[in-house]
PQR file with spaces between the fields and no chain letter, atoms N, CA, C, O and H, PARSE charges and radii, in Angstrom:
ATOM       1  N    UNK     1       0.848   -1.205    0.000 -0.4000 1.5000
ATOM       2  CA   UNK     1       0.000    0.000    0.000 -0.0000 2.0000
ATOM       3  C    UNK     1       0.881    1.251    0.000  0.5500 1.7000
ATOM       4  O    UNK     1       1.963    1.177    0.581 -0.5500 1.4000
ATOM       5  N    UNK     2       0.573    2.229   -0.510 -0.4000 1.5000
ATOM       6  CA   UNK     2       1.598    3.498   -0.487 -0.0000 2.0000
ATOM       7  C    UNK     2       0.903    4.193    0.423  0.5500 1.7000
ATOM       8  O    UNK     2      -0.284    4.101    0.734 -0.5500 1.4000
ATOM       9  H    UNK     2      -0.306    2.290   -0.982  0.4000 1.0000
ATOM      10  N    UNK     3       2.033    5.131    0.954 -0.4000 1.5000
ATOM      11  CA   UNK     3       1.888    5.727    2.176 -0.0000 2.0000
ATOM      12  C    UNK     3       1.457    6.841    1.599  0.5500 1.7000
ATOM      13  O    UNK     3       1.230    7.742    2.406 -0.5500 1.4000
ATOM      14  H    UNK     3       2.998    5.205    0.702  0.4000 1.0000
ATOM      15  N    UNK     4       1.244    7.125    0.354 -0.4000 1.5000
ATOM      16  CA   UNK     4      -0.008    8.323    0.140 -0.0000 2.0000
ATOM      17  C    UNK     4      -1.292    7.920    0.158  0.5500 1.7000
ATOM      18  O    UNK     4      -2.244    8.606    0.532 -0.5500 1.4000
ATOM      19  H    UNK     4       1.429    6.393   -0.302  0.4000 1.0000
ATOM      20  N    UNK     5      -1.323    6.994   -0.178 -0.4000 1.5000
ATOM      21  CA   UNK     5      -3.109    6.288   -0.296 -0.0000 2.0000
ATOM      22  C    UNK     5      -3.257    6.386    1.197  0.5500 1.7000
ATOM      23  O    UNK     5      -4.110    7.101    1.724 -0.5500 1.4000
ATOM      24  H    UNK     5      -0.550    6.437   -0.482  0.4000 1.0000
ATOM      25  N    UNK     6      -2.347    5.601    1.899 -0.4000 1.5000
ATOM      26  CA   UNK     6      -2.977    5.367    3.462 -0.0000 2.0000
ATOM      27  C    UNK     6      -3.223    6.926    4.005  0.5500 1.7000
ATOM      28  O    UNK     6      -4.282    7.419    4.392 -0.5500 1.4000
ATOM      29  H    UNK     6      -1.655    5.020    1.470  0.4000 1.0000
ATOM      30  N    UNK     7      -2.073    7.467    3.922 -0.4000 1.5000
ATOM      31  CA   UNK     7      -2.517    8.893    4.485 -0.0000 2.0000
ATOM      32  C    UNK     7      -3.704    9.622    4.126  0.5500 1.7000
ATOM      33  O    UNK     7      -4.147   10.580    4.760 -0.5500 1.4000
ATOM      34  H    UNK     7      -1.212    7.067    3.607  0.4000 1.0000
ATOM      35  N    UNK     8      -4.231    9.098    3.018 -0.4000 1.5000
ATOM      36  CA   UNK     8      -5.524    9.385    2.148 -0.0000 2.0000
ATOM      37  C    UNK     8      -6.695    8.881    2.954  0.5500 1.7000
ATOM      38  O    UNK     8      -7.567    9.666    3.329 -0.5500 1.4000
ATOM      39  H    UNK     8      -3.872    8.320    2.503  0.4000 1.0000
ATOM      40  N    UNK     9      -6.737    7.681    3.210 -0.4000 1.5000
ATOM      41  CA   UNK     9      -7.605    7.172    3.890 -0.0000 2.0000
ATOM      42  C    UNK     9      -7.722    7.737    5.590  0.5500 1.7000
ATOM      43  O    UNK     9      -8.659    8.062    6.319 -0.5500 1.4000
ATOM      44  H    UNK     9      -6.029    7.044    2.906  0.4000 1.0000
ATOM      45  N    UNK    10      -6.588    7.668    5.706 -0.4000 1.5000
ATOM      46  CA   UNK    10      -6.438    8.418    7.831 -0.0000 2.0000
ATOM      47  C    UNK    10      -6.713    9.413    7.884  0.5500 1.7000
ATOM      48  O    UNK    10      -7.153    9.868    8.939 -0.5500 1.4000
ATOM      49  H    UNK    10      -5.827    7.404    5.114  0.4000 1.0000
ATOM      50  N    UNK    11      -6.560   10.243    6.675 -0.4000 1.5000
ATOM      51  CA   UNK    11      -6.551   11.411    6.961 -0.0000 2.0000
ATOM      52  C    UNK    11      -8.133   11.807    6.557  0.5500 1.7000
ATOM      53  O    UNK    11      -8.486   12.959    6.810 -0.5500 1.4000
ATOM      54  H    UNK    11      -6.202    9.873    5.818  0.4000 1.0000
ATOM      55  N    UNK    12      -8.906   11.070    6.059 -0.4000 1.5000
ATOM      56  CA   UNK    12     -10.387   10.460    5.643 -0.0000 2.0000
ATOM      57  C    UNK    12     -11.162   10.260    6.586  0.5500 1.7000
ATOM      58  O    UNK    12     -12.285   10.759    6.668 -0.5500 1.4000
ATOM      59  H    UNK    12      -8.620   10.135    5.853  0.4000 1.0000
ATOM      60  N    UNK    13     -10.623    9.467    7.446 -0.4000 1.5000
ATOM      61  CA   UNK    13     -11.653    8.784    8.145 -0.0000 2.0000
ATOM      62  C    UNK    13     -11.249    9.429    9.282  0.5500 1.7000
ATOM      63  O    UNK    13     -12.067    9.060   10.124 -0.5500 1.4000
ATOM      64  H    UNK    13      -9.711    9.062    7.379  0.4000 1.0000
ATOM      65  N    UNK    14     -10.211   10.427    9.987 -0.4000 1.5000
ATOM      66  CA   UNK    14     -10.083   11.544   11.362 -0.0000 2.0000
ATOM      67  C    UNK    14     -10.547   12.478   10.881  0.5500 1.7000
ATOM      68  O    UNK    14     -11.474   12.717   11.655 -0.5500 1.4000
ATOM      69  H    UNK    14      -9.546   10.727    9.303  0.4000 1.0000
ATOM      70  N    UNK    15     -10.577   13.298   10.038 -0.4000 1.5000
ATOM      71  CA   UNK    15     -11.472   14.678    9.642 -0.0000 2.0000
ATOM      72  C    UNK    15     -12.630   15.236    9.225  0.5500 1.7000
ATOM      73  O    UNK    15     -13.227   16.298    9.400 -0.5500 1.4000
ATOM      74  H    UNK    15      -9.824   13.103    9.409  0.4000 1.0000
ATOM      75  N    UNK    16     -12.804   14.095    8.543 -0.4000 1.5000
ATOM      76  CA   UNK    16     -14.254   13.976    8.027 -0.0000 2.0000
ATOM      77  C    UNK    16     -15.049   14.174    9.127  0.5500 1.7000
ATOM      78  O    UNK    16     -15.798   15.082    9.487 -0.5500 1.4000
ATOM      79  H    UNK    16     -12.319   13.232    8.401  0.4000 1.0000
ATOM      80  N    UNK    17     -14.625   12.836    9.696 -0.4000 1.5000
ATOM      81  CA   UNK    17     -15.884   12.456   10.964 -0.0000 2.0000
ATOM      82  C    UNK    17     -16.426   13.761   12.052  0.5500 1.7000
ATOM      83  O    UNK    17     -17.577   13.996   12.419 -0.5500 1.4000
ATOM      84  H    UNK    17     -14.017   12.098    9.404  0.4000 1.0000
ATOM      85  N    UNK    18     -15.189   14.463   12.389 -0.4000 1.5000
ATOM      86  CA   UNK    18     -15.578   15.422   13.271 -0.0000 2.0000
ATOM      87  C    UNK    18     -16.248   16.984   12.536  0.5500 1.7000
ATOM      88  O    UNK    18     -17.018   17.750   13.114 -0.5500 1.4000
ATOM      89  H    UNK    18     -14.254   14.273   12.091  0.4000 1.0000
ATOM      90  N    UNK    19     -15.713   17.146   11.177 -0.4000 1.5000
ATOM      91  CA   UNK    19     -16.003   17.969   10.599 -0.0000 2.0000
ATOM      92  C    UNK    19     -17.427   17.770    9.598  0.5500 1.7000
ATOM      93  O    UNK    19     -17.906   18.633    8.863 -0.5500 1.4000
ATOM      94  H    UNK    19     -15.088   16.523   10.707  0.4000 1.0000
ATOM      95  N    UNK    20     -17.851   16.603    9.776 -0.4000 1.5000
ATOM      96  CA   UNK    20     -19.096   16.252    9.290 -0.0000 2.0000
ATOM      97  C    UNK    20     -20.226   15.732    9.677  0.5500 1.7000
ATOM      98  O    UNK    20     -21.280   15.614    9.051 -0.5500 1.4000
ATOM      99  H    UNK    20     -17.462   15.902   10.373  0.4000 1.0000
ATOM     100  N    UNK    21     -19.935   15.404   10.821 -0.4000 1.5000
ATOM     101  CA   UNK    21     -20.651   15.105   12.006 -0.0000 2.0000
ATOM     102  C    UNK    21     -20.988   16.151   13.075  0.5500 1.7000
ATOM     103  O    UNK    21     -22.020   15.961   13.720 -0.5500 1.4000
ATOM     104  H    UNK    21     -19.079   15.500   11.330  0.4000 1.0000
ATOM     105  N    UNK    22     -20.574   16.753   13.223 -0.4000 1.5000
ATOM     106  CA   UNK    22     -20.458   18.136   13.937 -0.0000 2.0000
ATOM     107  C    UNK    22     -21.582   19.050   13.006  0.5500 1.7000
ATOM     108  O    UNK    22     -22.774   19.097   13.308 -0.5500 1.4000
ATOM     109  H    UNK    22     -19.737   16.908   12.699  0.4000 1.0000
ATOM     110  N    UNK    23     -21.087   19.651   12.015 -0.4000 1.5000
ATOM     111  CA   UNK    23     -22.276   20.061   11.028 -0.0000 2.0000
ATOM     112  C    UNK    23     -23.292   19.906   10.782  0.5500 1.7000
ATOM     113  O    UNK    23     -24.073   20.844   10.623 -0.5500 1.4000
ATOM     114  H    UNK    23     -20.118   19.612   11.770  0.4000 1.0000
ATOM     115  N    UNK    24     -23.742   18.206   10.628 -0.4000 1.5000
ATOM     116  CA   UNK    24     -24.462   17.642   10.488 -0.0000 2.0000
ATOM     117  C    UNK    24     -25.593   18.023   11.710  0.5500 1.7000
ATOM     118  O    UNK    24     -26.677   18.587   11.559 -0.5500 1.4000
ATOM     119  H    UNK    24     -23.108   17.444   10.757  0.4000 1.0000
ATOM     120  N    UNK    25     -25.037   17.574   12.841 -0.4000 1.5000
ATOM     121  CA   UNK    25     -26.013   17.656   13.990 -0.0000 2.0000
ATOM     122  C    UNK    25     -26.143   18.705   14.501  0.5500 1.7000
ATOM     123  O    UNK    25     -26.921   18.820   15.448 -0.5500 1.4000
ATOM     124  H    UNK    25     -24.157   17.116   12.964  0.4000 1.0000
ATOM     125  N    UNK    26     -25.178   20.137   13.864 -0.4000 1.5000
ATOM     126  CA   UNK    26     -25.891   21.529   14.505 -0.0000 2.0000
ATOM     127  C    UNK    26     -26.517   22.164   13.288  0.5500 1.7000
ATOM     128  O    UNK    26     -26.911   23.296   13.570 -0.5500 1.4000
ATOM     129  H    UNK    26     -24.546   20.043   13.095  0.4000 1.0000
ATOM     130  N    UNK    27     -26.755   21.815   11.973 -0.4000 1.5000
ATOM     131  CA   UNK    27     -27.348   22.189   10.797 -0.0000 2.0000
ATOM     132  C    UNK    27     -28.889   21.658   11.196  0.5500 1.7000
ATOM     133  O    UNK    27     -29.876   22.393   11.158 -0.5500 1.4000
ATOM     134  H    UNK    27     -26.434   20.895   11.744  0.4000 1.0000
ATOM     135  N    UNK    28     -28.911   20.355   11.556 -0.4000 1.5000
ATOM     136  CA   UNK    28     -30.357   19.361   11.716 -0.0000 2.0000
ATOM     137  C    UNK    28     -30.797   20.419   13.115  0.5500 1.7000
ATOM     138  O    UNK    28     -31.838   20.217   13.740 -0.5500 1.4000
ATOM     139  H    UNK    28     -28.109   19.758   11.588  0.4000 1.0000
């Protein structure tokens, strides 16, 4: 696996979550 893809994915699945989830539930 290349360590750009992975960083792709980590860096995916830690930022997202708080930055889209967060939004999510003070937009709703």
């Amino acid at each position: 696996m290349d360590s750009e893809l992975m960083h792709s994915i980590v860096g995916s699945y830690h930022k997202p979550p708080e930055r889209v989830f967060v939004p999510s539930f003070t937009q709703n």
